[in-house]
C-alpha positions as CSV (number, residue, x, y, z in Angstrom):
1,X,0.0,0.0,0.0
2,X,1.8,3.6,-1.0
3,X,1.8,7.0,0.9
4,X,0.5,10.0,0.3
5,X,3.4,12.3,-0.9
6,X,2.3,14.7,1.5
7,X,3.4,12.9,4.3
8,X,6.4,14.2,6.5
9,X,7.5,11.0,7.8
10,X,8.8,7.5,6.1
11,X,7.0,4.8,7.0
12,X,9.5,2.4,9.3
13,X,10.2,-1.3,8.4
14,X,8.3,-4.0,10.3
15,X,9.5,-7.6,10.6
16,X,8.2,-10.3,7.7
17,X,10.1,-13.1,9.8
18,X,10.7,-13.7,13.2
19,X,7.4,-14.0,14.7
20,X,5.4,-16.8,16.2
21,X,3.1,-18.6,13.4
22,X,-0.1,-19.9,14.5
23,X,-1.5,-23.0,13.1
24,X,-4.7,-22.3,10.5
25,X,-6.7,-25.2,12.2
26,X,-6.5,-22.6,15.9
27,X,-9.3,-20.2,15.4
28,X,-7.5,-16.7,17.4
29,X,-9.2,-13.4,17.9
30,X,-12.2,-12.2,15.8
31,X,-11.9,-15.8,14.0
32,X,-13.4,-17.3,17.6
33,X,-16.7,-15.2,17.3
34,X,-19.5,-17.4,16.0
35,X,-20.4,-14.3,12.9
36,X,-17.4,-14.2,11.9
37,X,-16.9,-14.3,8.1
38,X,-13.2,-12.9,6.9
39,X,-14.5,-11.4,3.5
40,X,-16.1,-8.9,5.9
41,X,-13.2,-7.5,7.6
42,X,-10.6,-5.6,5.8
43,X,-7.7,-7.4,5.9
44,X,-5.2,-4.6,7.7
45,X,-1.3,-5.3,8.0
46,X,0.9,-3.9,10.7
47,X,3.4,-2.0,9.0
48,X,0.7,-0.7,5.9
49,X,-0.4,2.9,5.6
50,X,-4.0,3.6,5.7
51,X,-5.5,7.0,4.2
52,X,-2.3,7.8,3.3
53,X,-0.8,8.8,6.5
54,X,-1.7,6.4,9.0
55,X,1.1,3.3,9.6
56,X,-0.5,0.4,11.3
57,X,1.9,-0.3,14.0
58,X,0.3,-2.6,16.4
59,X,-3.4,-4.6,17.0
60,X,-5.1,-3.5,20.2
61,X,-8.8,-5.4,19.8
62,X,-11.7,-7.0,17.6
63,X,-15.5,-7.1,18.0
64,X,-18.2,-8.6,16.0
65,X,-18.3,-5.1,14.0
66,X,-14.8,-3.8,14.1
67,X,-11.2,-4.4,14.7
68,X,-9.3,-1.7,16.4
69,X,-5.2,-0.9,15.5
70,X,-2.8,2.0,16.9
71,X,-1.1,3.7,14.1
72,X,1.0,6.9,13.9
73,X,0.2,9.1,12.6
74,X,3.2,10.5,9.5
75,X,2.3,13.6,9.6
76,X,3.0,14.6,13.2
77,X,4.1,11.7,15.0
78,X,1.1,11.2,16.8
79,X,-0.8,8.2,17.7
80,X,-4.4,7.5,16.9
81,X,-6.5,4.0,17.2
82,X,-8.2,3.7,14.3
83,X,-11.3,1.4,14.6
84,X,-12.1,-0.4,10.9
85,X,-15.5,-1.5,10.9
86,X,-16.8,-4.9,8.9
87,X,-18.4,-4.1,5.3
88,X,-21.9,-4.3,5.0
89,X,-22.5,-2.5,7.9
90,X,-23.6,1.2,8.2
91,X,-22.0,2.6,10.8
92,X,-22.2,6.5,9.7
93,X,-24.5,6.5,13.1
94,X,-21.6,7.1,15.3
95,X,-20.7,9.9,13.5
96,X,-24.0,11.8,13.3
97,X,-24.0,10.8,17.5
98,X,-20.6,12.3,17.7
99,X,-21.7,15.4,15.9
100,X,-24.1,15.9,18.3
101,X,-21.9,15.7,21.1
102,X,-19.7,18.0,19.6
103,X,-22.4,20.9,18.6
104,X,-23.9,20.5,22.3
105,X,-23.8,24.0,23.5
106,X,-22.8,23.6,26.9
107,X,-20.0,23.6,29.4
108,X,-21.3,20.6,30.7
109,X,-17.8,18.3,32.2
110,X,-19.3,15.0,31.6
111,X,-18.3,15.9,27.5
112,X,-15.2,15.7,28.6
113,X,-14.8,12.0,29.6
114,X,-15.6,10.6,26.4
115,X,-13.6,9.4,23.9
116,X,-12.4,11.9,21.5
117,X,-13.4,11.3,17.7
118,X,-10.6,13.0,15.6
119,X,-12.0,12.3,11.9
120,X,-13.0,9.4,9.3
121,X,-11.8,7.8,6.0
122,X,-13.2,5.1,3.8
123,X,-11.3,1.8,3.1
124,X,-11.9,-0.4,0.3
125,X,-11.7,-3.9,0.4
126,X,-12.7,-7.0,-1.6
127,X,-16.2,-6.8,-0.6
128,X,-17.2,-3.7,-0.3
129,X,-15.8,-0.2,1.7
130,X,-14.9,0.0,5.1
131,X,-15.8,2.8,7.4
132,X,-12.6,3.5,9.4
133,X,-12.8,6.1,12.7
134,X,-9.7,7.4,13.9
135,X,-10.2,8.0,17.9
136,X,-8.1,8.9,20.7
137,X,-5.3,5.9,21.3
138,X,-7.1,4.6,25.0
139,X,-5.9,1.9,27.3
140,X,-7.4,-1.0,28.4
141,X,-11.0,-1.4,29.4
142,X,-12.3,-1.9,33.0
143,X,-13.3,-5.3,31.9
144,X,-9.8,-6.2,31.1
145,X,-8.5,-4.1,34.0
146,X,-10.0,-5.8,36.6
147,X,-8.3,-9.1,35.7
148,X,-5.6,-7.3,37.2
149,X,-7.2,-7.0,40.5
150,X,-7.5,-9.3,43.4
151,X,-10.2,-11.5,43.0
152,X,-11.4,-9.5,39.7
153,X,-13.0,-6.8,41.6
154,X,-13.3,-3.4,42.9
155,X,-13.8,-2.4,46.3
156,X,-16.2,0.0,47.2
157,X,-13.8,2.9,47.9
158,X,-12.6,2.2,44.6
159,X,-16.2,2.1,42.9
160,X,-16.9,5.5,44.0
161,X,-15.2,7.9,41.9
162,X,-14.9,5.6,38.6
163,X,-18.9,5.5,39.4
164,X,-19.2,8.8,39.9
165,X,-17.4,10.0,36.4
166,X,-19.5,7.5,34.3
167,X,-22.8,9.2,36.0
168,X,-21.8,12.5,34.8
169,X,-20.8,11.4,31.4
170,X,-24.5,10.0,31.5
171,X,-25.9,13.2,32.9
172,X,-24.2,15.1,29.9
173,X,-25.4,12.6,27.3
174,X,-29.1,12.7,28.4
175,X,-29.4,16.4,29.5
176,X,-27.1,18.4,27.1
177,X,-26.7,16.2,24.2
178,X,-30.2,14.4,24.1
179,X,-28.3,10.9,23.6
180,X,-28.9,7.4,25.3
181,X,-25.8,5.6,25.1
182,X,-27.4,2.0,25.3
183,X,-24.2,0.4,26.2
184,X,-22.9,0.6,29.9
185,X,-23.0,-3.3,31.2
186,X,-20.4,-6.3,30.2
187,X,-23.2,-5.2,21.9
188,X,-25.6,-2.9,22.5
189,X,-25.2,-1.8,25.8
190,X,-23.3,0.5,28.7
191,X,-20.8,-1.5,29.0
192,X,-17.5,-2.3,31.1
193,X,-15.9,-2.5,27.8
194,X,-16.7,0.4,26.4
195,X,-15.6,2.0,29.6
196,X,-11.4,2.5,28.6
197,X,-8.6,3.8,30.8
198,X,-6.5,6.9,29.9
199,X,-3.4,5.6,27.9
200,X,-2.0,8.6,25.4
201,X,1.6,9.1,27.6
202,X,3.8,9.0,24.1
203,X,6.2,6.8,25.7
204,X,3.3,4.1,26.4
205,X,2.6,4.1,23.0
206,X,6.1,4.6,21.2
207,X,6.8,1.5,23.5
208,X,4.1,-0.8,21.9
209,X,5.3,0.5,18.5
210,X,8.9,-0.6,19.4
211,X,7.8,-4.1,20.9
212,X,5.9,-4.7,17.6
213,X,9.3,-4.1,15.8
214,X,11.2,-5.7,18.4
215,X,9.3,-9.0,19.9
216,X,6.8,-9.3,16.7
217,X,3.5,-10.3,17.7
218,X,2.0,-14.1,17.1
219,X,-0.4,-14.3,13.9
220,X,-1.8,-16.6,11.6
221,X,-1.1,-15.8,7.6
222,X,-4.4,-17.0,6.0
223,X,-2.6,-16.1,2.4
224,X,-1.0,-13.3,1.1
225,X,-3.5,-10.8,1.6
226,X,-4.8,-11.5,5.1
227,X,-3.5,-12.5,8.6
228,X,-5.1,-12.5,12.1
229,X,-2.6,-10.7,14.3
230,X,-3.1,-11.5,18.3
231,X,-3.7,-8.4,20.0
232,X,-1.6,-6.0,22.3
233,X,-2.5,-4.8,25.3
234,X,-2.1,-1.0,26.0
235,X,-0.5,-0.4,29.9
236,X,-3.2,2.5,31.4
237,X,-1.8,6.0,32.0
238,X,-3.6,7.1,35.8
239,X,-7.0,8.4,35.2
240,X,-11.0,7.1,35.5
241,X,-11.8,6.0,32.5
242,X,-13.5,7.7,29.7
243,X,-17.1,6.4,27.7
244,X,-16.7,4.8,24.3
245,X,-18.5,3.2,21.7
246,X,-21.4,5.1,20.3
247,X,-22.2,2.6,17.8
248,X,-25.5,2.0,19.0
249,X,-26.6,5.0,21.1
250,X,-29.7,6.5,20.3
251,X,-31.2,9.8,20.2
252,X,-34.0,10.0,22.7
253,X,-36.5,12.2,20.8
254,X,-37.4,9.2,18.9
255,X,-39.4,5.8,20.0
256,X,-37.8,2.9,20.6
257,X,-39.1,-0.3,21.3
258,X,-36.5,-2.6,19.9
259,X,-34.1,-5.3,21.0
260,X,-30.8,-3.7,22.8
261,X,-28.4,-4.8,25.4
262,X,-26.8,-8.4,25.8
263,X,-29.1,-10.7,27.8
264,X,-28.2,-10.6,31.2
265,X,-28.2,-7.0,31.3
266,X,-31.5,-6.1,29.5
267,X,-33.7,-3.7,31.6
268,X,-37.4,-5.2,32.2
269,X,-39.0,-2.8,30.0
270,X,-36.6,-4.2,27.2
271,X,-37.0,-8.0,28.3
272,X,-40.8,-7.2,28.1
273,X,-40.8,-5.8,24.8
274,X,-42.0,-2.2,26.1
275,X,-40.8,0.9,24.3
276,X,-38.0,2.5,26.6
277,X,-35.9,5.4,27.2
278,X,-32.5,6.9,28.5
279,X,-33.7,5.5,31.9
280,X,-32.1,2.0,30.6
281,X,-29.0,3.6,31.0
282,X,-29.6,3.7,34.7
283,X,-30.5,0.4,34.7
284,X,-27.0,-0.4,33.2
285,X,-25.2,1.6,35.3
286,X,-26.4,-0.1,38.7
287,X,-25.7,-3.7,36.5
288,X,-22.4,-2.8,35.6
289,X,-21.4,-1.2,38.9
290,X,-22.6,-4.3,40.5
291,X,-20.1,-6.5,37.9
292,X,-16.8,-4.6,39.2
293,X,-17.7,-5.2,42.8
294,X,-18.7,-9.1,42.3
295,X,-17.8,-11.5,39.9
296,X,-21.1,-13.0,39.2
297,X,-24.4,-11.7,37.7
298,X,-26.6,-9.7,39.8
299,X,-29.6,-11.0,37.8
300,X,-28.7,-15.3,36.9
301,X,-31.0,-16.1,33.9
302,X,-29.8,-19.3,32.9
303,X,-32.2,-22.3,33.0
304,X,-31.7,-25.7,34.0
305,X,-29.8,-26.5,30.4
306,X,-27.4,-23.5,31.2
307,X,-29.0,-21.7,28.6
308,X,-30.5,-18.1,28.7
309,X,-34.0,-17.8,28.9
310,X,-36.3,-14.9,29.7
311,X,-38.5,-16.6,31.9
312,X,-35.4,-17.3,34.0
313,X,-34.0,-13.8,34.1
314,X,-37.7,-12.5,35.1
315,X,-37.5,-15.2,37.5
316,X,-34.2,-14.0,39.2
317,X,-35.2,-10.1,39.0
318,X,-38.4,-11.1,40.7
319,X,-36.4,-12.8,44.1
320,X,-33.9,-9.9,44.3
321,X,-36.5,-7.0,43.6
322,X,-40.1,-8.1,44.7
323,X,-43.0,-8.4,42.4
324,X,-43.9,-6.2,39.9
325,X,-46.8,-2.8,39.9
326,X,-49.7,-4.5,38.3
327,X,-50.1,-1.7,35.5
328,X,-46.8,-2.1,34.8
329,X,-47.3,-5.6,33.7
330,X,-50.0,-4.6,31.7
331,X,-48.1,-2.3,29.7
332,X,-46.2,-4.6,28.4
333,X,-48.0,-7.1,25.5
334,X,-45.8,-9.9,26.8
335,X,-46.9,-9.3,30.7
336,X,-49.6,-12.1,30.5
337,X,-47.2,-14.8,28.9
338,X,-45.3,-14.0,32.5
339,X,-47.8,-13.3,35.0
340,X,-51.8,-13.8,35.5
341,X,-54.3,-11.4,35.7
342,X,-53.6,-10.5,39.6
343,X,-50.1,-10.0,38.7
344,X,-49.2,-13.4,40.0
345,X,-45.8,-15.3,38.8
346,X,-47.0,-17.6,36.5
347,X,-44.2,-20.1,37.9
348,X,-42.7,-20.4,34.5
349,X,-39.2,-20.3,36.1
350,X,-38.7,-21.1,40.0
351,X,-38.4,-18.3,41.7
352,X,-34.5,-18.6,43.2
353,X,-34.8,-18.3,47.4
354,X,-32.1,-15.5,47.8
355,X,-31.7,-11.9,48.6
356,X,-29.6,-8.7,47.5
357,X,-28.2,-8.9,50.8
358,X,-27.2,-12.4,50.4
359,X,-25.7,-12.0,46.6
360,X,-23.8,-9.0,48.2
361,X,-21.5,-11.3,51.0
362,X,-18.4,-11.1,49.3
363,X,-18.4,-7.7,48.3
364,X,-15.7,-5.7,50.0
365,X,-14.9,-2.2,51.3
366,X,-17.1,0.2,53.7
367,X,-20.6,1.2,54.2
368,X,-22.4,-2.2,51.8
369,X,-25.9,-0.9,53.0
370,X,-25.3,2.5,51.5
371,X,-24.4,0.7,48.3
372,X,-27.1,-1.8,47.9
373,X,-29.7,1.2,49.1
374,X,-27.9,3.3,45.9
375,X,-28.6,0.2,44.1
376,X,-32.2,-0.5,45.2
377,X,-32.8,3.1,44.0
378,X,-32.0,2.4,40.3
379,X,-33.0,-0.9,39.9
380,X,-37.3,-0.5,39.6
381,X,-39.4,-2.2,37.3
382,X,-40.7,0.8,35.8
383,X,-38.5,2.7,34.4
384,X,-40.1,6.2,35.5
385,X,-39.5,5.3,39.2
386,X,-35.9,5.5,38.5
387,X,-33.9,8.3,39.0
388,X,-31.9,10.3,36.7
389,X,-28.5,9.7,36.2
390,X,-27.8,13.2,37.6
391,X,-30.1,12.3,41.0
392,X,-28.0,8.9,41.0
393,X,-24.9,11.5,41.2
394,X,-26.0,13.4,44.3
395,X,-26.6,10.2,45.6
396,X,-26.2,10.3,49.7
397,X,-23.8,6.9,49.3
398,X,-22.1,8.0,46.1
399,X,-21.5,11.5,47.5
400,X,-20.5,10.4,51.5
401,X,-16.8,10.5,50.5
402,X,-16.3,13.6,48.6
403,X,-17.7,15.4,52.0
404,X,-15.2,14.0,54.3
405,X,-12.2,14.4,51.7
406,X,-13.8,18.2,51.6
407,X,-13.9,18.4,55.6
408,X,-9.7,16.7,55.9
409,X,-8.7,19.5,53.5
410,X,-10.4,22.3,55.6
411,X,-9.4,21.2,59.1
């Protein structure tokens, strides 16, 4: 692939030997999820230019609809991650959400923990083009950072002010720029991996250029116009991680009734097949809050034959939250299948015999009751009993440490 000519910088030399082959028959990466069809990627190459400036220097992820690279930029020397979606798919979406969050006339700080969008190109490959977004280079997500951590989790004094930022983001998203994310649990959906750590230190990044060149990653050559490299992990600068992903926000002027979120994180007015709002986003936030303190589901909707199924998910919301208002089951056209006319279980699913206080044992750090009461306060069945993400912020829990850090610095 040639440069532009208006490039300032050559393009360096990455290895063609060296490296760690993997065997064809060992599906890695984006080959392991079960859409995958290669003709619908675009077959990048560390060590190509893209756009005519960009040099793919290392692979940092893959999804269902994209794979994400960091590349330098030859024009300045700085890094971007560009994200190259799959043909086939329209994705110009994001853009027009990231328009809006740009033109939102406010001063509003929550913009200014999202991930920066610094422009676009189009890529085409054998089967079509390729939407390509170049972002902000980020680190990794609080999915992958809490691997790191003992026992995979948070404690509550840790929670806090990660919690806190993603409730502002939220409060800027619904308020100023009129947007509902959809994407904050563990995809359509508020998410722990669309939640990414600050990582733009130049020497981070230099450093996974020079490892590339250096210690070659592992990769399988499918050919002489493909390969599926294994992806890098990007070390986290210190900071609270910044909101990604717009792919499948919505704007919240318009209905919506369909399908969103991964299963075990679906709010009950989605399960139920209910139109819904930006208030699923508080439902997310309370689920994914809940998934860096414990590492199991709050809500267990697997049935007997360890598959999901919405009448056990119902089931398991039902022994952790009580029944449900009787008018709110019959707003749903699916509320009968579930419950009878007295808004009675239908016993479709047992009922599991355990509590939020009992699902909540192993969860560590101070003041748990605060916590689950913060929790109890998102988590209704109808969404218009929950708060707003910006009454979730002034929570009495949430906000109990920032007034003794306040009352140590004035004593």
């Amino acid at each position: 692939m040639s440069t532009s000519s208006s490039v300032s910088a050559k393009p360096r030399e990455f290895p063609t030997s060296g490296f760690e082959i993997i065997e064809p028959t060992e599906a890695i990466e984006e080959e392991t999820l079960p859409t995958y069809d290669a003709e619908n990627y675009y077959p990048v190459h560390i060590g190509h230019v893209l756009n005519g400036k960009y040099q793919v220097v290392a692979k940092l992820g893959y999804g269902v609809t994209s794979t994400v690279w960091l590349a330098r930029n030859l024009s300045d020397a700085k890094y971007v991650a560009l994200k190259v979606y799959v043909c086939g798919t329209q994705r110009n979406h994001e853009l027009g959400v990231y328009d809006r969050i740009n033109n939102a006339e406010t001063d509003h700080m929550g913009r200014s923990f999202i991930r920066k969008l610094f422009g676009h190109f189009l890529l085409d490959g054998p089967r079509g083009r390729h939407l390509c977004l170049v972002h902000q280079p980020l680190g990794l997500s609080v999915d992958q950072f809490l691997y790191f951590l003992p026992g995979r989790v948070m404690t509550l004094e840790d929670l806090k002010p990660c919690l806190r930022q993603i409730l502002g983001v939220v409060d800027f998203l619904h308020t100023d720029a009129h947007i509902i994310h959809t994407g904050l649990a563990i995809s359509v959906d508020l998410q722990l991996k669309n939640l990414l750590l600050p990582a733009d230190e130049q020497r981070f990044l230099s450093g996974l250029e020079e490892a590339e060149i250096e210690d070659p990653s592992p990769r399988n050559p499918l050919g002489s116009d493909r390969t599926i490299y294994t992806s890098r992990l990007l070390v986290p600068s210190n900071g609270l991680p910044l909101l990604s992903d717009f792919g499948e926000a919505r704007f919240s002027e318009e209905k919506h009734d369909e399908d969103i979120m991964p299963n075990a994180y679906r709010a009950p007015e989605v399960v139920l097949k209910m139109s819904w709002d930006s208030k699923v986003d508080v439902w997310s936030i309370a689920t994914m809050a809940w998934d860096m303190l414990c590492c199991r589901n709050l809500f267990h909707g697997l049935n007997s034959d360890g598959i999901f199924d919405d009448r056990a998910h119902l089931a398991a919301m039902v022994a952790i939250l009580g029944p449900l208002p009787i008018d709110f089951i019959r707003r749903s056209r699916v509320g009968s299948v579930f419950w009878d006319d007295l808004g009675n279980w239908k016993d479709l699913a047992p009922v599991p015999s355990i509590t939020l206080e009992e699902r909540a044992a192993d969860i560590q750090g101070q003041d748990k009751d605060g916590f689950l009461r913060f929790l109890r306060r998102a988590l209704k069945w109808a969404p218009e009993d929950r708060p707003t993400a910006r009454e979730l912020l002034f929570d009495e829990w949430l906000m109990k440490g920032l007034k003794l850090r306040n009352r140590g610095s004035s004593s």
